[in-house]
GULO-763318 format. One record per residue (C-alpha): residue number from 1; residue in three letters; x, y, z. Coordinates in steps of 0.001 Angstrom, whole numbers, always signed. Layout:
! residues N
<i NUM	aa ALA	east X	north Y	up Z> $
...
***
This chain:
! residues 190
<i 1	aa UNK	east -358	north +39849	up +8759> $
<i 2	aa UNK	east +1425	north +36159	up +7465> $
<i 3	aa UNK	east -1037	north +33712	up +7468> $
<i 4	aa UNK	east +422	north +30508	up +8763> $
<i 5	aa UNK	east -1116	north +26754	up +8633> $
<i 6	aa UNK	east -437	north +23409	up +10189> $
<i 7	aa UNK	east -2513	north +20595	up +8319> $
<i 8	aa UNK	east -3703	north +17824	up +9880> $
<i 9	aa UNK	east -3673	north +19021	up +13127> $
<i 10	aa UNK	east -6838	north +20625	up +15785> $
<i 11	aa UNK	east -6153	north +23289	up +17880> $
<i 12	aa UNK	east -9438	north +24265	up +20123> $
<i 13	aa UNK	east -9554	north +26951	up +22959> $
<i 14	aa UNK	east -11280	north +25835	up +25805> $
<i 15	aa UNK	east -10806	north +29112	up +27821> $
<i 16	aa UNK	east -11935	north +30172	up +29695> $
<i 17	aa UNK	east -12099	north +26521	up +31646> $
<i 18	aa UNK	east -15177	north +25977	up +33643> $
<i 19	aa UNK	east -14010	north +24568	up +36856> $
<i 20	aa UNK	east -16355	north +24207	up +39645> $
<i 21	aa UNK	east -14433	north +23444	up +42835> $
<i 22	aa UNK	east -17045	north +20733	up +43898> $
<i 23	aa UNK	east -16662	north +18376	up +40537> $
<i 24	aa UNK	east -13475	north +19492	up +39285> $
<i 25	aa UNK	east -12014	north +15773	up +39079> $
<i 26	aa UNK	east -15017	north +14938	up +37410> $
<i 27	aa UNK	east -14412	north +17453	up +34804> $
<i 28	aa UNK	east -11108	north +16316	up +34481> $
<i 29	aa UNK	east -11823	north +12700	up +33660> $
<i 30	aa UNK	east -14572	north +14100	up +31373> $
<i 31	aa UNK	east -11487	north +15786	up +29099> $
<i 32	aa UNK	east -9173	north +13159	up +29834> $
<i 33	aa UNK	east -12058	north +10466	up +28390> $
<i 34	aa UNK	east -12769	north +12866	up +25378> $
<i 35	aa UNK	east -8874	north +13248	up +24300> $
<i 36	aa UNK	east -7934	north +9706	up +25385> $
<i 37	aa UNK	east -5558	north +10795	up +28022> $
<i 38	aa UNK	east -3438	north +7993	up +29552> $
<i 39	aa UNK	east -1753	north +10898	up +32170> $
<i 40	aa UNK	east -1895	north +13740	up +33909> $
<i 41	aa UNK	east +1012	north +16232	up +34926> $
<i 42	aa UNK	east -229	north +18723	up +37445> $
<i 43	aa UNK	east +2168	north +21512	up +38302> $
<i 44	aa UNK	east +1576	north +22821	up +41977> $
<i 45	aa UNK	east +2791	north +25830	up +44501> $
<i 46	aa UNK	east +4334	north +22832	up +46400> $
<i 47	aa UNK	east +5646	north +20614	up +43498> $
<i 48	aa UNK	east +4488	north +17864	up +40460> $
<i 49	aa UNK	east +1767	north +15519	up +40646> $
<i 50	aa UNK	east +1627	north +12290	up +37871> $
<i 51	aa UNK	east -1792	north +10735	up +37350> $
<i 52	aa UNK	east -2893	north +8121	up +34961> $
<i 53	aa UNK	east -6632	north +7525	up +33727> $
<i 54	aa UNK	east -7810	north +4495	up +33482> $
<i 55	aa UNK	east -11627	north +3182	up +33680> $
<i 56	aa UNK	east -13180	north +6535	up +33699> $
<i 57	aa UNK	east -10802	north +7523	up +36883> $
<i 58	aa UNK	east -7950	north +9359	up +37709> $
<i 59	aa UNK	east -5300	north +7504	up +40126> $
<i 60	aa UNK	east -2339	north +10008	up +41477> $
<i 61	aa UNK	east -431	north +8269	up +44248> $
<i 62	aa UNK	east -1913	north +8140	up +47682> $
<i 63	aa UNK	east +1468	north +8658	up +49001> $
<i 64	aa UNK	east +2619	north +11853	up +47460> $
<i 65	aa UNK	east +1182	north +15480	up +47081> $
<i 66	aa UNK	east -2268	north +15557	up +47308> $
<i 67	aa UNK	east -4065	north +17006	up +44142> $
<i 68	aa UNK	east -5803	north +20555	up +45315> $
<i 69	aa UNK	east -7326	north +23093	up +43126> $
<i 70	aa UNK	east -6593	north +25387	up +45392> $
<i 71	aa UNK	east -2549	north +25047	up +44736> $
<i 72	aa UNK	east -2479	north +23704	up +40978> $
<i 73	aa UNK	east -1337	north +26364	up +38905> $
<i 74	aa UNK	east -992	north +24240	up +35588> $
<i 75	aa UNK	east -2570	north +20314	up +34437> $
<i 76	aa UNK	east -1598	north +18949	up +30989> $
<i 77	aa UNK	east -3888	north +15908	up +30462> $
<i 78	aa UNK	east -2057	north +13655	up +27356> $
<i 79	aa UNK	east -1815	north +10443	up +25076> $
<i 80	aa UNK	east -926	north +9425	up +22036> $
<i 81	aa UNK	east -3806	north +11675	up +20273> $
<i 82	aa UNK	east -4296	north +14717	up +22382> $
<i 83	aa UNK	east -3094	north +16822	up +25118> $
<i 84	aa UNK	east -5970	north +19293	up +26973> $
<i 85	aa UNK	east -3309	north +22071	up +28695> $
<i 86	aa UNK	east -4874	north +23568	up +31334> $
<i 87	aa UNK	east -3377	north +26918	up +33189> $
<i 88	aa UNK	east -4429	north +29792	up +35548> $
<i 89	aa UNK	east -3957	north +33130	up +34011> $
<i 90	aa UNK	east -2882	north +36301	up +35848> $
<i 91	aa UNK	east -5912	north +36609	up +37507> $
<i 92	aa UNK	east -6525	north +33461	up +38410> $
<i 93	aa UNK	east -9164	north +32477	up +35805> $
<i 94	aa UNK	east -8830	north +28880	up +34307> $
<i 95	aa UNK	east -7736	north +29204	up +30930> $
<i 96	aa UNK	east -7173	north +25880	up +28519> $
<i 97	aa UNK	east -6422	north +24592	up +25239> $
<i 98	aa UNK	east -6694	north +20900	up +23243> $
<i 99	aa UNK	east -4089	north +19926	up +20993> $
<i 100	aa UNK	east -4761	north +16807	up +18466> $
<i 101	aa UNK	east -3390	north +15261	up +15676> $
<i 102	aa UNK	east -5827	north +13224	up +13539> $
<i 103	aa UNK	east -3826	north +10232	up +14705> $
<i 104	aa UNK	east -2116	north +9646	up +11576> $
<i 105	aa UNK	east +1704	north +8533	up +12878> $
<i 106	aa UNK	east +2478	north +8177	up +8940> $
<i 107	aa UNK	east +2157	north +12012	up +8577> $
<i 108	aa UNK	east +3941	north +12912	up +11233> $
<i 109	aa UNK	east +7121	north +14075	up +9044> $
<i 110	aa UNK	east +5261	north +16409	up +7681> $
<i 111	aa UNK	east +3105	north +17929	up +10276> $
<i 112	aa UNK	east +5940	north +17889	up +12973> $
<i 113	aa UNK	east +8300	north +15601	up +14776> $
<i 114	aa UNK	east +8525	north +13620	up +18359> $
<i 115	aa UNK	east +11180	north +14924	up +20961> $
<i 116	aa UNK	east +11988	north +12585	up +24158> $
<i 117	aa UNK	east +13067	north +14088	up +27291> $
<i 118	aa UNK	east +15581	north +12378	up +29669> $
<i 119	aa UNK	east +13328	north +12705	up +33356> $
<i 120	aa UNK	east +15047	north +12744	up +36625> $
<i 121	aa UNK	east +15040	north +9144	up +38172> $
<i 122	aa UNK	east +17062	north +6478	up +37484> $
<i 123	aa UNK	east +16635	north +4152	up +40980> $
<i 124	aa UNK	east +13716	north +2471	up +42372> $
<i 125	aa UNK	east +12927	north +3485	up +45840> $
<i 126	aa UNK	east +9090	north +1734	up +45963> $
<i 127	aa UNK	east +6479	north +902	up +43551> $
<i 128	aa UNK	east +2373	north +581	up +44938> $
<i 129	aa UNK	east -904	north +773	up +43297> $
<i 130	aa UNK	east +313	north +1272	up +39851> $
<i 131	aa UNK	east +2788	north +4203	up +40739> $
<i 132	aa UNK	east +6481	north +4361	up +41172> $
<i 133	aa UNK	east +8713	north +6139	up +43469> $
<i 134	aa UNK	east +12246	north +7204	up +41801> $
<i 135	aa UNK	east +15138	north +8959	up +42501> $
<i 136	aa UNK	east +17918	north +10579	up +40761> $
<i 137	aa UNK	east +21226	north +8593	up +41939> $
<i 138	aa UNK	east +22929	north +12092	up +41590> $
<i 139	aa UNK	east +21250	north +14748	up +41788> $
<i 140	aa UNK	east +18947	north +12938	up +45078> $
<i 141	aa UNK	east +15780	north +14543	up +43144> $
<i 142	aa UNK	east +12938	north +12393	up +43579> $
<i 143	aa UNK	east +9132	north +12035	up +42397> $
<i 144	aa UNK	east +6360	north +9561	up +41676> $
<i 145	aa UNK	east +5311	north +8335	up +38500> $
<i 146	aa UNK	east +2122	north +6225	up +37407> $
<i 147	aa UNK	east +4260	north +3623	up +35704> $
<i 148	aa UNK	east +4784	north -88	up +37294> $
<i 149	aa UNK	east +7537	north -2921	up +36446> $
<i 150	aa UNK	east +10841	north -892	up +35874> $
<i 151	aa UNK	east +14029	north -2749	up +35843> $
<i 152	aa UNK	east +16364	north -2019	up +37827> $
<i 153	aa UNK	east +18805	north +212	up +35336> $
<i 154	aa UNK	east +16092	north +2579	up +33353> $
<i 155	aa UNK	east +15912	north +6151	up +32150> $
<i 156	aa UNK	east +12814	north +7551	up +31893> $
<i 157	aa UNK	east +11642	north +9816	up +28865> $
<i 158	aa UNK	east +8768	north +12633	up +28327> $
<i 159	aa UNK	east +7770	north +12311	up +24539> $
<i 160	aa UNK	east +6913	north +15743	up +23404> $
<i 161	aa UNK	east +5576	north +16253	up +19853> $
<i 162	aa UNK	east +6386	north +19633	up +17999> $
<i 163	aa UNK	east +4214	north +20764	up +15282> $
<i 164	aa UNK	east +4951	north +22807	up +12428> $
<i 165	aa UNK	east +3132	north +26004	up +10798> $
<i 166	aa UNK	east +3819	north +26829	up +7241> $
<i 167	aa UNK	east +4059	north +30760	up +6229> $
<i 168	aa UNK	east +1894	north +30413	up +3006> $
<i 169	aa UNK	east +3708	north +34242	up +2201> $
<i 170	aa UNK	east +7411	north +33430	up +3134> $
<i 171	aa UNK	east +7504	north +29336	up +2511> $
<i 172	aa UNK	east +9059	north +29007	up +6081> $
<i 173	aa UNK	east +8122	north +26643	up +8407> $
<i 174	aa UNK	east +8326	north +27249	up +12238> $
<i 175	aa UNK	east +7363	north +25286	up +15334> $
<i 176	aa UNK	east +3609	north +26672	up +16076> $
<i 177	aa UNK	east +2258	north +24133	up +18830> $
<i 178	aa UNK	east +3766	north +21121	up +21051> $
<i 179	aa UNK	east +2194	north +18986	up +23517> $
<i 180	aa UNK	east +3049	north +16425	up +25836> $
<i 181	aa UNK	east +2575	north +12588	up +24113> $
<i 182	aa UNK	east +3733	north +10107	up +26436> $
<i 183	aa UNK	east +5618	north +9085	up +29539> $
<i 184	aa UNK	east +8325	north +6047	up +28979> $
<i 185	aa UNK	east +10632	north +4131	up +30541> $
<i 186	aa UNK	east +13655	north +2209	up +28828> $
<i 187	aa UNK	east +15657	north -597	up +30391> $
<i 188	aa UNK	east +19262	north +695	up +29945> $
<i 189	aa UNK	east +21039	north -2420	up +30794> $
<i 190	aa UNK	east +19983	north -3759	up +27084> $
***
């Protein structure tokens, strides 16, 4: 069996996930608090849900899809430090992970490397409470995000950060882990 190691960086099973169906939001801002989450992405049967924490609460938009246990099949809570993954197995049981770094940007080269993800949505349709409503001007794909303030010519990015396991047999590195980091928006017009 190869032994392989990624330094600097905490992997912790939280499986299976102990959700109760009457405080499951509670639980959620209890991991969210813990890793220092700034958002949620909840994958449903009937689409994607963004959330931010702020203030020891979640917000998701009031005028999307509502956030049900009942329907979420996967929840990746995330910032700059951590990302708690959360996903129902075959059976249905909760199952979750934590990913951290130690927070130390300056050895990033050598524990991994950042990714960013071009996101459908490139036109304002409405912003409220902290959360955005965008649409692809192509593509007519639409969803709301908890960001606020976007000019009117953006892109908006997923910042994923791959990390790196070393074979101590073989000397070869491969891509072990990678988590979700941040959502961003850039003003294309500059």
């Amino acid at each position: 069996m190869t032994d392989f190691q990624t330094p600097n960086v905490i992997l912790a099973s939280l499986s299976p996930f102990p959700f109760d169906p009457e405080t499951w939001i509670e639980s959620l801002v209890v991991e969210a608090e813990a890793v220092q989450a700034r958002f949620l992405l909840a994958h449903t049967t009937s689409g994607i849900i963004w959330g931010g924490f702020q203030e020891g609460q979640l917000y998701t938009s009031t005028y999307g899809l509502a956030l049900d246990l009942n329907t979420v099949q996967e929840i990746r809570l995330f910032g700059p430090i951590a990302e708690t993954y959360l996903w129902r197995d075959a059976a249905g049981h909760w199952q979750g992970r934590r990913l951290e770094d130690d927070g130390a940007d300056e050895l990033l080269e050598e524990i991994g490397y950042d990714e960013l993800y071009l996101l459908w949505g490139n036109r304002v349709e409405w912003e409220a409470d902290g959360f955005t409503r965008v649409r692809d001007a192509r593509q007519h794909i639409t969803q709301i995000i908890p960001l606020s303030g976007l000019t009117p010519s953006f892109n908006l990015w997923l910042k994923m950060r791959h990390y790196f396991a070393y074979d101590t047999l073989t000397q070869q590195a491969r891509i072990a882990y990678s988590r979700l980091v941040d959502l961003m928006n850039e003003d294309t017009d500059s």
